[in-house]
PDB file of the backbone (N, CA, C, O) and the ligand in Angstrom, with CONECT records:
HET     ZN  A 101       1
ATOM      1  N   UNK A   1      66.114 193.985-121.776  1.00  0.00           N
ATOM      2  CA  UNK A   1      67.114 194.978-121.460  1.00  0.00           C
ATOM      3  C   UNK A   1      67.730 194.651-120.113  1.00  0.00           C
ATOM      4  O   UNK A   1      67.116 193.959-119.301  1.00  0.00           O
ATOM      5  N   UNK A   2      68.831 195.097-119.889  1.00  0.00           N
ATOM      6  CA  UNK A   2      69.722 194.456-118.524  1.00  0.00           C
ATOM      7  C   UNK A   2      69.648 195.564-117.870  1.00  0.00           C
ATOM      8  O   UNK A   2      69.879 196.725-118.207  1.00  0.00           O
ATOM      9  N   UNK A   3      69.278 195.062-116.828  1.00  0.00           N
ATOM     10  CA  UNK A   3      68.607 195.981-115.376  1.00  0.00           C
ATOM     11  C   UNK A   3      70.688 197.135-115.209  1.00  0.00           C
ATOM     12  O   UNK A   3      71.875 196.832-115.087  1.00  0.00           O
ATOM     13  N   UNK A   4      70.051 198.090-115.298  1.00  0.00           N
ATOM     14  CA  UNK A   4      71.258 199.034-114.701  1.00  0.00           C
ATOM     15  C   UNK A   4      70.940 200.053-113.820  1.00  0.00           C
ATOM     16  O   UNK A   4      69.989 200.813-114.007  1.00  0.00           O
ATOM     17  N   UNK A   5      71.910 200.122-112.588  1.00  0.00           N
ATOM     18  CA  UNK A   5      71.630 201.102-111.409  1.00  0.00           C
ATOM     19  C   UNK A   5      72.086 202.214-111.704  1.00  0.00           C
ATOM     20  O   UNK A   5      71.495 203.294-111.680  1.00  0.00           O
ATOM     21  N   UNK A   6      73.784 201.862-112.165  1.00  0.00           N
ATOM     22  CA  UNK A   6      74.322 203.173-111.214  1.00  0.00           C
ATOM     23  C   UNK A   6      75.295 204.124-113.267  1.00  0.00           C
ATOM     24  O   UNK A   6      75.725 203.417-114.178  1.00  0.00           O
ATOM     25  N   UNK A   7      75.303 205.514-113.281  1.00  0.00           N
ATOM     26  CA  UNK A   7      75.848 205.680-114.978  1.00  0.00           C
ATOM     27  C   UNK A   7      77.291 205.203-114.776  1.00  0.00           C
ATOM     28  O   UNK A   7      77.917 205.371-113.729  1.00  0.00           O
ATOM     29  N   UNK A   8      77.836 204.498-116.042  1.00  0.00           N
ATOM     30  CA  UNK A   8      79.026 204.801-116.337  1.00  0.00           C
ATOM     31  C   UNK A   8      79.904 205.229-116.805  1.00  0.00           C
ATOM     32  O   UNK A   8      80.983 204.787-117.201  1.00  0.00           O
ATOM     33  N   UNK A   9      79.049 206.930-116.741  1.00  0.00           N
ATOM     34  CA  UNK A   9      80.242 207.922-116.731  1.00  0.00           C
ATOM     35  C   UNK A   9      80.660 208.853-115.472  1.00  0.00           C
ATOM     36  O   UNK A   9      81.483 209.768-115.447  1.00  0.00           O
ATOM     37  N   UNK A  10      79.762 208.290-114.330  1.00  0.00           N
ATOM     38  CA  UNK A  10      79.866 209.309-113.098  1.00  0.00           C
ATOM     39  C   UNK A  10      79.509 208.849-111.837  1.00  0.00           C
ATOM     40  O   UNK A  10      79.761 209.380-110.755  1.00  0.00           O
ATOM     41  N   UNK A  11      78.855 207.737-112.076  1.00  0.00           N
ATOM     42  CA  UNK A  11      78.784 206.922-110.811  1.00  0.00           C
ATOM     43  C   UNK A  11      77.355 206.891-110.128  1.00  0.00           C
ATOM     44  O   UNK A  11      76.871 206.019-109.405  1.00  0.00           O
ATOM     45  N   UNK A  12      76.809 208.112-110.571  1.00  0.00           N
ATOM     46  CA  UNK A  12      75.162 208.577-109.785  1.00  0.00           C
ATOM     47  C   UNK A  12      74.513 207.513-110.007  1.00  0.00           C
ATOM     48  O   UNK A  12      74.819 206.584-110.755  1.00  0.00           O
ATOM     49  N   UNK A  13      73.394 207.669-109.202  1.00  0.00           N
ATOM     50  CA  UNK A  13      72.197 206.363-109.416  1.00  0.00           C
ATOM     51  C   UNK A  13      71.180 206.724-110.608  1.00  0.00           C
ATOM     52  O   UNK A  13      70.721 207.857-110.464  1.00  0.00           O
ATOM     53  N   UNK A  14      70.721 206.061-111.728  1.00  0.00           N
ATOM     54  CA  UNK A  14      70.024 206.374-112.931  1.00  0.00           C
ATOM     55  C   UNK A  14      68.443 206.055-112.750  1.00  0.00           C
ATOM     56  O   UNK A  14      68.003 205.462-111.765  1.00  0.00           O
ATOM     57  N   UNK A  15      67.797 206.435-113.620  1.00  0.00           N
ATOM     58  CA  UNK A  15      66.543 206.530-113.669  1.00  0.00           C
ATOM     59  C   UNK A  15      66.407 205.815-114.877  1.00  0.00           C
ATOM     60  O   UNK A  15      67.334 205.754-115.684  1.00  0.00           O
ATOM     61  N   UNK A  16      64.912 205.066-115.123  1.00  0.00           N
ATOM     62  CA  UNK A  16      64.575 204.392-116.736  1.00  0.00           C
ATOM     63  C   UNK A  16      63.458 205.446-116.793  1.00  0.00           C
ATOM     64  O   UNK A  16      62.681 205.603-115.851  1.00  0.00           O
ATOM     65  N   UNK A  17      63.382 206.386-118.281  1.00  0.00           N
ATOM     66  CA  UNK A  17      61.998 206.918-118.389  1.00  0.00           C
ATOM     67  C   UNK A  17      62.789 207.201-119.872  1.00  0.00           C
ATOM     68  O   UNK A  17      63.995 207.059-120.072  1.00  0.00           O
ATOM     69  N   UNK A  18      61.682 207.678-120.927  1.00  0.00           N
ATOM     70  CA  UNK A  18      61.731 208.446-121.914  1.00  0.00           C
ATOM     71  C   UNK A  18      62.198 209.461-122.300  1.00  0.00           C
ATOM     72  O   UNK A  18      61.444 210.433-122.271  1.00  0.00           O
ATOM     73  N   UNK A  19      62.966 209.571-122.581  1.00  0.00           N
ATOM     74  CA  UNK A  19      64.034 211.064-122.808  1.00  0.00           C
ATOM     75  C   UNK A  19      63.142 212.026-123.896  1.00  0.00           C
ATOM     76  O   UNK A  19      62.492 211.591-124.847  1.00  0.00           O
ATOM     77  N   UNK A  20      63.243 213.007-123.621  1.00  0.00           N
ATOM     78  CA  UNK A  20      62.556 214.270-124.391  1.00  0.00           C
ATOM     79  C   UNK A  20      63.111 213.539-126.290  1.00  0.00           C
ATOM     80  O   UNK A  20      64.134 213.006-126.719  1.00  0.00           O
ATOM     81  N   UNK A  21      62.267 213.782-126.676  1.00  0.00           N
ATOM     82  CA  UNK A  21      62.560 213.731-128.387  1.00  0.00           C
ATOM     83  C   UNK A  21      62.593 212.075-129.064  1.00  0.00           C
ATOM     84  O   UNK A  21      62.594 211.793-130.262  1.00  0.00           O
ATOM     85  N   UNK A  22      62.622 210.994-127.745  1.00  0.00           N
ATOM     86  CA  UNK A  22      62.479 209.911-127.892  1.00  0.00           C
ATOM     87  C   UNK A  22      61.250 208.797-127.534  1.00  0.00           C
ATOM     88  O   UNK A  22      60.488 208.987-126.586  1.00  0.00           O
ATOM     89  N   UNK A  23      61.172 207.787-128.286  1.00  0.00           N
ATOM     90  CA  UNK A  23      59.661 207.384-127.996  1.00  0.00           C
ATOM     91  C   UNK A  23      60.018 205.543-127.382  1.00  0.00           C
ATOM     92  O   UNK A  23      59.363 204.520-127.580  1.00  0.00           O
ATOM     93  N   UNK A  24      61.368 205.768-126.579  1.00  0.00           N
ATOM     94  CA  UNK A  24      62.071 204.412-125.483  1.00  0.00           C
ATOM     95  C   UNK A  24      62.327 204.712-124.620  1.00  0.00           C
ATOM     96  O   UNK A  24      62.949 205.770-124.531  1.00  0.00           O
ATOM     97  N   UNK A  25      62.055 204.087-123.656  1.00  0.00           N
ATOM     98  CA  UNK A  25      62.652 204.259-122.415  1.00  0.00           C
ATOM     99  C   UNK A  25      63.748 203.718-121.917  1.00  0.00           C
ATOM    100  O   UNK A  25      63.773 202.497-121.762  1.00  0.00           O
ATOM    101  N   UNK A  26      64.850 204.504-121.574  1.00  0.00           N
ATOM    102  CA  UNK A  26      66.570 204.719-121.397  1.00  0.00           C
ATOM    103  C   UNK A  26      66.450 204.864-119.726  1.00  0.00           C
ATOM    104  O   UNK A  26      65.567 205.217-118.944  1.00  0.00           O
ATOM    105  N   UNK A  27      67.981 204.344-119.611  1.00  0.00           N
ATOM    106  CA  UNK A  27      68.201 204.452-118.322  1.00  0.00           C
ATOM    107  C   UNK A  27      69.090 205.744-118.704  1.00  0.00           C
ATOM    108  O   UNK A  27      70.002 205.650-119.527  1.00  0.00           O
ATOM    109  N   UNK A  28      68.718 207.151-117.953  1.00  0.00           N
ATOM    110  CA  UNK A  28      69.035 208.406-117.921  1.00  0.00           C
ATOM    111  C   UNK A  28      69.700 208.722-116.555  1.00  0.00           C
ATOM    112  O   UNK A  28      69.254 208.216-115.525  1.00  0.00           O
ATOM    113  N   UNK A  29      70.395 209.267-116.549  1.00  0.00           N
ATOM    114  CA  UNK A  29      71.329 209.747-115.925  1.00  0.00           C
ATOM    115  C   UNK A  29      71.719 211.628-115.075  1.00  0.00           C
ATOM    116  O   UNK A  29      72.605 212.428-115.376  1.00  0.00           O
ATOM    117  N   UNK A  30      70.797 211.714-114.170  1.00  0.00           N
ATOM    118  CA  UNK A  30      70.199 213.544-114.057  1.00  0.00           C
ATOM    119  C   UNK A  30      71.570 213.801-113.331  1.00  0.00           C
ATOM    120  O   UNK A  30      71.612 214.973-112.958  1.00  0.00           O
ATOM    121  N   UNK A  31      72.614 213.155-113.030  1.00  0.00           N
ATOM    122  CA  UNK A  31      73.839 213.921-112.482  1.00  0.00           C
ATOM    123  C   UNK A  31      74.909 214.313-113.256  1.00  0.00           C
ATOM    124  O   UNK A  31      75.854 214.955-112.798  1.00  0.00           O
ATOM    125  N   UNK A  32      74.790 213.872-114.707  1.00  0.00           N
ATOM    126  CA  UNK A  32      75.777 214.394-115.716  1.00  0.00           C
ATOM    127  C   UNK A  32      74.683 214.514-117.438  1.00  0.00           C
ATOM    128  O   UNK A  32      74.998 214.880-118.570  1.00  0.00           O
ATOM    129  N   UNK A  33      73.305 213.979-116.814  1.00  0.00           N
ATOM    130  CA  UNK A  33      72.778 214.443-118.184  1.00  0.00           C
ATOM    131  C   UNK A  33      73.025 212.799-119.432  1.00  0.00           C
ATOM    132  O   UNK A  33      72.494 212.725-120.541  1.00  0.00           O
ATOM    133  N   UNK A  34      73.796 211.872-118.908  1.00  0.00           N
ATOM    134  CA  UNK A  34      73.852 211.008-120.086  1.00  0.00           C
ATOM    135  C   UNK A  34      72.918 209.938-120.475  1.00  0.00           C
ATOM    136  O   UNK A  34      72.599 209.362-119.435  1.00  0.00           O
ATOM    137  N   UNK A  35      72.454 209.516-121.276  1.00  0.00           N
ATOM    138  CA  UNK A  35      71.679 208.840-121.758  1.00  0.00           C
ATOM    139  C   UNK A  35      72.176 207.722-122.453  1.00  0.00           C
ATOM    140  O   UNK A  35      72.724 207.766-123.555  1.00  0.00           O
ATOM    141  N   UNK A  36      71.885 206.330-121.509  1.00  0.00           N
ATOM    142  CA  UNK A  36      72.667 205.502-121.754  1.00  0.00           C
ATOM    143  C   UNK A  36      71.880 204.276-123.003  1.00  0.00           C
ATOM    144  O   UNK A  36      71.180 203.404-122.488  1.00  0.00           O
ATOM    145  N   UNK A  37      71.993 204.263-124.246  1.00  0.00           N
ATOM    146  CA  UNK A  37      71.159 203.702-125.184  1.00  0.00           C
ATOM    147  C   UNK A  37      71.893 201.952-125.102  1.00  0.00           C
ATOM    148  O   UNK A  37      73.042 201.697-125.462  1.00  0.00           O
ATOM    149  N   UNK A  38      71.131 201.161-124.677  1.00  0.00           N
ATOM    150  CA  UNK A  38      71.739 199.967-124.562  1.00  0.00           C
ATOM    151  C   UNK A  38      70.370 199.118-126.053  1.00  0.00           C
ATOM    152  O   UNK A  38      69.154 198.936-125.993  1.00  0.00           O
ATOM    153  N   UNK A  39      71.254 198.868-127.019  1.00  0.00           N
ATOM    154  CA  UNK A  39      70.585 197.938-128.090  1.00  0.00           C
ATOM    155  C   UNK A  39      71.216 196.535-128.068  1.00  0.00           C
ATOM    156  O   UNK A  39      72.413 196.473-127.787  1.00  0.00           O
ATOM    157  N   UNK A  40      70.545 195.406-128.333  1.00  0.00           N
ATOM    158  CA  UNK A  40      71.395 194.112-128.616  1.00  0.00           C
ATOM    159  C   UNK A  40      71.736 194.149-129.680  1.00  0.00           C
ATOM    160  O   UNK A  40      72.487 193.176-129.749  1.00  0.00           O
ATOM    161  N   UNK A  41      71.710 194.900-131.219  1.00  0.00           N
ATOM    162  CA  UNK A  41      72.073 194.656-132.331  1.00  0.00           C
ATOM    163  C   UNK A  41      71.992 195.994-133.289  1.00  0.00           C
ATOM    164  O   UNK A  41      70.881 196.085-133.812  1.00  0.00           O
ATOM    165  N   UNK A  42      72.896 197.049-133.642  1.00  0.00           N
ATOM    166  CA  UNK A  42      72.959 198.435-134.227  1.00  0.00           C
ATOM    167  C   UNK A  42      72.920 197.794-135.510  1.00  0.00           C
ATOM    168  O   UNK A  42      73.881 197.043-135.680  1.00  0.00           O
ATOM    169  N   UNK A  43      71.943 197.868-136.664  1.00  0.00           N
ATOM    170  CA  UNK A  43      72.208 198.188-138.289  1.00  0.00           C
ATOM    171  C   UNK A  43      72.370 199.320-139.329  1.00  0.00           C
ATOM    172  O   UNK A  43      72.028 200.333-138.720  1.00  0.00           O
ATOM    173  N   UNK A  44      72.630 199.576-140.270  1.00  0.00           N
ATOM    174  CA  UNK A  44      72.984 200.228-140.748  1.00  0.00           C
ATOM    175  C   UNK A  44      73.214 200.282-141.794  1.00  0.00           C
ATOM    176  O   UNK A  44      74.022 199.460-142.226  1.00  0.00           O
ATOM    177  N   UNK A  45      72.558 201.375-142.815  1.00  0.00           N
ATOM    178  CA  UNK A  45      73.027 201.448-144.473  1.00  0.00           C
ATOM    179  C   UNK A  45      73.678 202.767-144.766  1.00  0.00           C
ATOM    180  O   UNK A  45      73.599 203.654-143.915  1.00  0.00           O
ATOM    181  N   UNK A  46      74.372 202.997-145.993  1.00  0.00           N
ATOM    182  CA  UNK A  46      74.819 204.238-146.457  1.00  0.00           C
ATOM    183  C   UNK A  46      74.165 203.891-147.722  1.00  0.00           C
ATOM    184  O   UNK A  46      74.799 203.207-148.525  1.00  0.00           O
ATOM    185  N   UNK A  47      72.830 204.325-148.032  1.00  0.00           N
ATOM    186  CA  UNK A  47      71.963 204.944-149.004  1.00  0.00           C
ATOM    187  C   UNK A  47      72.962 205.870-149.825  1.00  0.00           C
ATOM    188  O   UNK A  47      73.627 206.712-149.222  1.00  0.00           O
ATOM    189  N   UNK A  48      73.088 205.677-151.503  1.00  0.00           N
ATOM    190  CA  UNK A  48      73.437 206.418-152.661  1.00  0.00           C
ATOM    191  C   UNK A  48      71.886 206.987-153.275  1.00  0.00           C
ATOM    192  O   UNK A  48      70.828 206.359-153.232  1.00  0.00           O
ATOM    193  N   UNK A  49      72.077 208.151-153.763  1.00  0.00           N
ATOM    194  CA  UNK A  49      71.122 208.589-154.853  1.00  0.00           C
ATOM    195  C   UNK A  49      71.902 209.406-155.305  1.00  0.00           C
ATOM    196  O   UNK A  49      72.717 210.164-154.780  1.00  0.00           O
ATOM    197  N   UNK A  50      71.430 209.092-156.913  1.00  0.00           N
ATOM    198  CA  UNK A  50      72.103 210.262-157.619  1.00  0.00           C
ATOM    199  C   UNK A  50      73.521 210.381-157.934  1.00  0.00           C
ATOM    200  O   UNK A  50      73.944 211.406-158.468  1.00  0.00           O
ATOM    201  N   UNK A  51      74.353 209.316-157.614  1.00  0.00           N
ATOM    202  CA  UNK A  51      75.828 209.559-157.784  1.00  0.00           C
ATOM    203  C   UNK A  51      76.689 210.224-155.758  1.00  0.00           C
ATOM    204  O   UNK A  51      77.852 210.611-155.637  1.00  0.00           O
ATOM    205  N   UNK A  52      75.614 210.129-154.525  1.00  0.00           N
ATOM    206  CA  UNK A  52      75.586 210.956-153.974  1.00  0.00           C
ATOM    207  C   UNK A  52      75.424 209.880-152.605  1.00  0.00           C
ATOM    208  O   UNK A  52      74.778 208.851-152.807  1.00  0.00           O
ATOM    209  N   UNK A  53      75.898 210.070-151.478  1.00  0.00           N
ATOM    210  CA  UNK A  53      75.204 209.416-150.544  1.00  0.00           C
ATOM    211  C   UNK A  53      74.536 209.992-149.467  1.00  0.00           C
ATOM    212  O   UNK A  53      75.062 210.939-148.882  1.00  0.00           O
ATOM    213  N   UNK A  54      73.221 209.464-149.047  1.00  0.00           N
ATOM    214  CA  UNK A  54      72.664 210.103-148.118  1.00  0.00           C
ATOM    215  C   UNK A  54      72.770 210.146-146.867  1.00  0.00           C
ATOM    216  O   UNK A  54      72.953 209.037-146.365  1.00  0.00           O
ATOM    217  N   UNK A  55      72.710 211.351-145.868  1.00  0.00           N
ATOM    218  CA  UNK A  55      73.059 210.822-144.622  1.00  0.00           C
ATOM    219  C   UNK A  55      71.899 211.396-144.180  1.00  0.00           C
ATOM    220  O   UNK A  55      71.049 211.729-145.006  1.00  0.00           O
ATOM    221  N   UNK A  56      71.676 211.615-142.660  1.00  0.00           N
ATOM    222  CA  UNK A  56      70.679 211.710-141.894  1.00  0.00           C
ATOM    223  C   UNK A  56      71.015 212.654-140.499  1.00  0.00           C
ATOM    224  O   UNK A  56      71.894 212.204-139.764  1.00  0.00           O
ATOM    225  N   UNK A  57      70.594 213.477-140.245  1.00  0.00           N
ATOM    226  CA  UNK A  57      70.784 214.711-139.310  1.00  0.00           C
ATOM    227  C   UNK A  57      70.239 214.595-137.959  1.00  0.00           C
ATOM    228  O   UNK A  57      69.078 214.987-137.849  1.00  0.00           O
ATOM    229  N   UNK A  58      71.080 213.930-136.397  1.00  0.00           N
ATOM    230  CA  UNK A  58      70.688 213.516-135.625  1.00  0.00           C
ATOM    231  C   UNK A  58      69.442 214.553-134.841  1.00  0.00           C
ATOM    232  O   UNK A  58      69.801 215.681-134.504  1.00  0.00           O
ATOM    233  N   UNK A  59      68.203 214.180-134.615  1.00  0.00           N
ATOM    234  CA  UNK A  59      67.004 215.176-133.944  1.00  0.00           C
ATOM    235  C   UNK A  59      66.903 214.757-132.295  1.00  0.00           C
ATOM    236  O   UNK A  59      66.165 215.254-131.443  1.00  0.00           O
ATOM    237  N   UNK A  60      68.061 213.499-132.124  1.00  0.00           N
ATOM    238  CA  UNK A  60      68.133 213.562-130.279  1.00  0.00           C
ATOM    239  C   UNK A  60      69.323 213.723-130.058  1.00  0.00           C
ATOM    240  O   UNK A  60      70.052 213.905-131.033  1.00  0.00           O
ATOM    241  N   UNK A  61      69.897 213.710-128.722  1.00  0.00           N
ATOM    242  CA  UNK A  61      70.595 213.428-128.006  1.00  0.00           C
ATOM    243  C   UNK A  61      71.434 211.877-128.368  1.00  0.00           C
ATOM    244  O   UNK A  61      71.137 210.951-129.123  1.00  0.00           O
ATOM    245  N   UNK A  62      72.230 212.035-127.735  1.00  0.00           N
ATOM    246  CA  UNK A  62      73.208 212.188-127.834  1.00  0.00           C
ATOM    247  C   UNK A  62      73.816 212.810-129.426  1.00  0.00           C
ATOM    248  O   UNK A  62      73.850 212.113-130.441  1.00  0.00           O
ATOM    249  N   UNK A  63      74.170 213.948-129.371  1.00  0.00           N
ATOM    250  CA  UNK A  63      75.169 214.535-130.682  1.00  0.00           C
ATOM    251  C   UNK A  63      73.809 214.733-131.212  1.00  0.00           C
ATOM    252  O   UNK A  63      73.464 213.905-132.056  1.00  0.00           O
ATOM    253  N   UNK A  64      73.168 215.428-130.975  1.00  0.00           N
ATOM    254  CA  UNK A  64      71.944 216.112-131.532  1.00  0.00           C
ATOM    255  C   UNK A  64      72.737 217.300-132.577  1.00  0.00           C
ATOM    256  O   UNK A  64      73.582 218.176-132.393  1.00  0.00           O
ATOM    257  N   UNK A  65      72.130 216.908-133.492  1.00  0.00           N
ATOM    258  CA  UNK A  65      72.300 218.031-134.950  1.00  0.00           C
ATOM    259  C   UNK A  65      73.747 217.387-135.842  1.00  0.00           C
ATOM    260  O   UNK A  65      74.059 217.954-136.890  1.00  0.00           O
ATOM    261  N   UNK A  66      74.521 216.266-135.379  1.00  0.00           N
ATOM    262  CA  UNK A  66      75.303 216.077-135.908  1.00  0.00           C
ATOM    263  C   UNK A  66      74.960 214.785-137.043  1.00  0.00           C
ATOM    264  O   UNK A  66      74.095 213.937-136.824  1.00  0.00           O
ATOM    265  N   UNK A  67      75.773 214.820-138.221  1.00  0.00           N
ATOM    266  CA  UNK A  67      75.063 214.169-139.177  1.00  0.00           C
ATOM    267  C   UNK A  67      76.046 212.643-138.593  1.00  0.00           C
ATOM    268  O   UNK A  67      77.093 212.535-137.954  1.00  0.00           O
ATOM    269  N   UNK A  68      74.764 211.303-139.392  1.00  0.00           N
ATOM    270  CA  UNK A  68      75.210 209.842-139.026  1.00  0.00           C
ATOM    271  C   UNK A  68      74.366 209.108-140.611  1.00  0.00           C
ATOM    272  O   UNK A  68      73.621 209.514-141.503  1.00  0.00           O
ATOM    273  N   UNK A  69      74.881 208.152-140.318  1.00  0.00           N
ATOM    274  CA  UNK A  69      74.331 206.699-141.812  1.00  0.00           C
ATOM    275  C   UNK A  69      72.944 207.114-140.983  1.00  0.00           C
ATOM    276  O   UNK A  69      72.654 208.013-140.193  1.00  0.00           O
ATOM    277  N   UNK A  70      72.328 206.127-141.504  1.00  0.00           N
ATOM    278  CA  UNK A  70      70.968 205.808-141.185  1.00  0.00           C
ATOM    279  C   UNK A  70      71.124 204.553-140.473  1.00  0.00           C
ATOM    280  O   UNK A  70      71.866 203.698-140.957  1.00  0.00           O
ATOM    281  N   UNK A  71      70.474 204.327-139.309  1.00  0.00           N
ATOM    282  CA  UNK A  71      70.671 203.336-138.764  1.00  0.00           C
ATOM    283  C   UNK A  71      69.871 203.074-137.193  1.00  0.00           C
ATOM    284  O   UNK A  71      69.649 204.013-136.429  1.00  0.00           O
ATOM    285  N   UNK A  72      69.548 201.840-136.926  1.00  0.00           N
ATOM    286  CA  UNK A  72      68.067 201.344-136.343  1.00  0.00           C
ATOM    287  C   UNK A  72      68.546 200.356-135.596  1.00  0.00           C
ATOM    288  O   UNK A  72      69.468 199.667-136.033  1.00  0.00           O
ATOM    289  N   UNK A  73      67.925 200.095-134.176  1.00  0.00           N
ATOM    290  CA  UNK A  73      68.311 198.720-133.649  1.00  0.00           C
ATOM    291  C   UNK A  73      67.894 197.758-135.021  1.00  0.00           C
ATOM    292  O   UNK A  73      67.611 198.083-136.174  1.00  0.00           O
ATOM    293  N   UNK A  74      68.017 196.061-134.158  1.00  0.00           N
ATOM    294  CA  UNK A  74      67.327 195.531-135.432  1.00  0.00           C
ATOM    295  C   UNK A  74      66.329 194.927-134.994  1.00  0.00           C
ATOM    296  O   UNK A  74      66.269 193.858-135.602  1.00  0.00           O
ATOM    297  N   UNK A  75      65.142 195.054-133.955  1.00  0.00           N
ATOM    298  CA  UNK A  75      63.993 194.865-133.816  1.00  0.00           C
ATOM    299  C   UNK A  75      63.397 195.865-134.525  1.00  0.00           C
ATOM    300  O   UNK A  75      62.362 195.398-135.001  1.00  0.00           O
ATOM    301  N   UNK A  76      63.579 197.414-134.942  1.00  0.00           N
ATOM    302  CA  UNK A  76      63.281 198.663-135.112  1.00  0.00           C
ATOM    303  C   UNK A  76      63.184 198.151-136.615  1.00  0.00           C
ATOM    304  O   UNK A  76      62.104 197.684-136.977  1.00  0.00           O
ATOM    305  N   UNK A  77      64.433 198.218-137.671  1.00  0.00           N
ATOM    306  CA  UNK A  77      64.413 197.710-138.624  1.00  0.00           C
ATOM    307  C   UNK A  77      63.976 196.400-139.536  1.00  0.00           C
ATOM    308  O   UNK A  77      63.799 196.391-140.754  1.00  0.00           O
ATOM    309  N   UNK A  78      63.825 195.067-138.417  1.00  0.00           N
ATOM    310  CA  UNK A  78      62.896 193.960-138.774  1.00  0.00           C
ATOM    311  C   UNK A  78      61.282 194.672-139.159  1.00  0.00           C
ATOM    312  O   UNK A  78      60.593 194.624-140.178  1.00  0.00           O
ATOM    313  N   UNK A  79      61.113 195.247-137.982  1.00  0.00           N
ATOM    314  CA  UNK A  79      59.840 195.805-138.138  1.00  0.00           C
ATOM    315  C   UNK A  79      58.967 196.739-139.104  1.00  0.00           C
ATOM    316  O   UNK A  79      57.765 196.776-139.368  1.00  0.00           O
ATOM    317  N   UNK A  80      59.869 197.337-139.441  1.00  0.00           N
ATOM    318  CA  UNK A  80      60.083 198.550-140.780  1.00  0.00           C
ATOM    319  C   UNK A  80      59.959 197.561-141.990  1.00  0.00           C
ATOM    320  O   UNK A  80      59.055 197.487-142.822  1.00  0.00           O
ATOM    321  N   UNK A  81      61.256 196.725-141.850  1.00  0.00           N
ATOM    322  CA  UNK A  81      61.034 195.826-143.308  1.00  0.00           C
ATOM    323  C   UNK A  81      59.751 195.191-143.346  1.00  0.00           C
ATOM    324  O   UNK A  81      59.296 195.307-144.484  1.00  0.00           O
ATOM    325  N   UNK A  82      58.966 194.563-142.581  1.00  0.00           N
ATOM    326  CA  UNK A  82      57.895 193.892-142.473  1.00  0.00           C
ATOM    327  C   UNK A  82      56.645 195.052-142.806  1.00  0.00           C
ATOM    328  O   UNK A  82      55.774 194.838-143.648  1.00  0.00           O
ATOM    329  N   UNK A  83      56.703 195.942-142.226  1.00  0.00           N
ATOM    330  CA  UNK A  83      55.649 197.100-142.949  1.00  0.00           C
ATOM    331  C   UNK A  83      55.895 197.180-144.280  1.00  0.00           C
ATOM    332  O   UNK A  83      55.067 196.908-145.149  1.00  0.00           O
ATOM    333  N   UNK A  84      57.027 197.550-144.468  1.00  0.00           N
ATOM    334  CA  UNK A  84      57.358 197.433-146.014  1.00  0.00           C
ATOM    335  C   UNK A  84      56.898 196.625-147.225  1.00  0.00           C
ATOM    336  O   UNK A  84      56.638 196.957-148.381  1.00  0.00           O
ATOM    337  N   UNK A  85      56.880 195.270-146.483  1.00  0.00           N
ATOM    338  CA  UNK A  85      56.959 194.152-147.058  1.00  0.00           C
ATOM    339  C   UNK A  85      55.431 194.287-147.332  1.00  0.00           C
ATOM    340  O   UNK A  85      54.955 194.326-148.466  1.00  0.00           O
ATOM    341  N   UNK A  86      54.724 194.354-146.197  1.00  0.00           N
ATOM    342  CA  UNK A  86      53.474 194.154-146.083  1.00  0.00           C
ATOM    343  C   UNK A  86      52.461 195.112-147.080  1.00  0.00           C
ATOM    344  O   UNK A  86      51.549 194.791-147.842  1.00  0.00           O
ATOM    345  N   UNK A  87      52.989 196.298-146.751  1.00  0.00           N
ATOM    346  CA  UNK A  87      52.592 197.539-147.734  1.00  0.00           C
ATOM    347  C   UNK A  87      52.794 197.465-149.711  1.00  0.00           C
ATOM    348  O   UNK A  87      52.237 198.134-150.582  1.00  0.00           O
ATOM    349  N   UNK A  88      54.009 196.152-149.825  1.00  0.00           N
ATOM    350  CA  UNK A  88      53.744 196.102-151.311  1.00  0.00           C
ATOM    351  C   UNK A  88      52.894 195.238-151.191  1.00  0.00           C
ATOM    352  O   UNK A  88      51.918 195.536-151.880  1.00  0.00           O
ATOM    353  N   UNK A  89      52.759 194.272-150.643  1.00  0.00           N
ATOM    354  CA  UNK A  89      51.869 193.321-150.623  1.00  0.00           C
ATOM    355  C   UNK A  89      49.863 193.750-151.077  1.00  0.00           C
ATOM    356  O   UNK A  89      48.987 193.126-151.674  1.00  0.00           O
ATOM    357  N   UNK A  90      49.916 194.897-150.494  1.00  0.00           N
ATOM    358  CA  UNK A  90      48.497 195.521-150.302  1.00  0.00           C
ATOM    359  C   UNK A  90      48.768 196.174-151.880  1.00  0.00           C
ATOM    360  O   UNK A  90      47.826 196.665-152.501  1.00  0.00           O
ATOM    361  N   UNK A  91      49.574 196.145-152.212  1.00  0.00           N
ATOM    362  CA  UNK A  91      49.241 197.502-153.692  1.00  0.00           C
ATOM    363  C   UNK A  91      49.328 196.722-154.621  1.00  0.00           C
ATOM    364  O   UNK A  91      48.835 197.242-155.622  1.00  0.00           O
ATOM    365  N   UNK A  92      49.968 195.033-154.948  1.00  0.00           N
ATOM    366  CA  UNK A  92      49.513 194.377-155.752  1.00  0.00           C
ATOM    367  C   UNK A  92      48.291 194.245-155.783  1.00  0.00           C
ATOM    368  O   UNK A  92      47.768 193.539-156.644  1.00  0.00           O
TER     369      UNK A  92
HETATM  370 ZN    ZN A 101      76.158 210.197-114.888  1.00  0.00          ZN2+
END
């Protein structure tokens, strides 16, 4: 992750710690509240069931409660697939 001092939305000096509802540590921002999510790579699916597509109901910050795709850095999602992978592996 690339070392950052100061937010760029207000100029204050930032802090790195864990934001309430999240389990990463963000460079946060206590003079306007922003939470600056820096990923090297955003993925993303739009899941159908049913004739229907699914979305997913944000439970943090930023835009907390507003609906988004589903979507994971891609260390987050490599990692997922590999449980995945691993987990059929065990039930053969
Ligand atoms: Zn700020």
């Amino acid at each position: 992750m690339r070392i950052m001092n100061f937010c760029s939305q207000c100029g204050a000096r930032v802090a790195q710690r864990i934001p309430a509802g999240d389990n990463v540590a963000r460079y946060v921002c206590d003079a306007c509240g922003t939470i600056h999510y820096r990923t090297e790579l955003v993925v993303g699916c739009v899941p159908e069931h049913e004739g229907a597509i699914v979305l997913c109901r944000r439970a943090i910050e930023p835009r907390h409660g507003f609906w988004t795709v589903r979507q994971a850095s891609w260390r987050t999602a490599r990692r997922c697939s590999r449980r995945r992978h691993a987990n059929r592996s065990r039930r053969r």
